[in-house]
Steps between C-alpha positions, in 0.01 A plus 500: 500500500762720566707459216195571248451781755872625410380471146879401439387187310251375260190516735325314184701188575516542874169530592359174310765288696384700815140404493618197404676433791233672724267242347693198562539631869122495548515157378775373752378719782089339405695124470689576850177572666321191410781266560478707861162398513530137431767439728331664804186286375708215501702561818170569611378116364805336670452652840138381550630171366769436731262614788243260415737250476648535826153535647396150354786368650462665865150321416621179424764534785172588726299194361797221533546647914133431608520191723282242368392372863377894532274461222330159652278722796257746364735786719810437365317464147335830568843673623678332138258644313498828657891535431407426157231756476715796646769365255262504178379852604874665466438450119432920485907546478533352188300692266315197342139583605381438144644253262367688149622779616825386584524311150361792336770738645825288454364260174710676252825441698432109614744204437451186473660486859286787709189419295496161706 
């Protein structure tokens, strides 16, 4: 700009290339943004992933330590299944209260491997 400006030079050749290259920054600074975008989205995907995996496993973890002679008397059955309860009910941190919209906000960015 500041050399057509200076009007030292052929400002007929300059400023072509100049919008040229102000185009082709719109385009990088455009691509830049939605690679941004997917790669929060996906970060995004990968956290809630590993979170739900780790709760399933607390979950399994909680299952496999009930003691099978507590779940034989109506109390002890009653105190299991209240463990189990409060357990299930801790869902709310992972951010999976509705499947479609869960698919619906991370389906273009699935693998074979997270879709499972």
């Amino acid at each position: 700009d500041q050399v057509m400006l200076d009007d030292n030079y052929a400002v007929d050749c300059i400023r072509p290339k100049c919008l040229e290259l102000q185009r082709m920054c719109e385009q990088y600074k455009e691509c830049m943004r939605k690679r941004q975008e997917i790669l929060n989205k996906s970060h995004d995907l990968h956290e809630r992933l590993d979170k739900a995996n780790k709760w399933c496993s607390r979950g399994v973890d909680l299952l496999a330590s009930q003691p099978l002679e507590n779940c034989q008397t109506p109390h002890g059955a009653e105190l299991a299944l209240r463990d189990i309860e409060t357990y299930l009910s801790s869902t709310k941190e992972l951010k999976l209260n509705n499947p479609r919209e869960f698919r619906q906000l991370f389906e273009d960015m699935m693998t074979p491997e997270t879709r499972v």
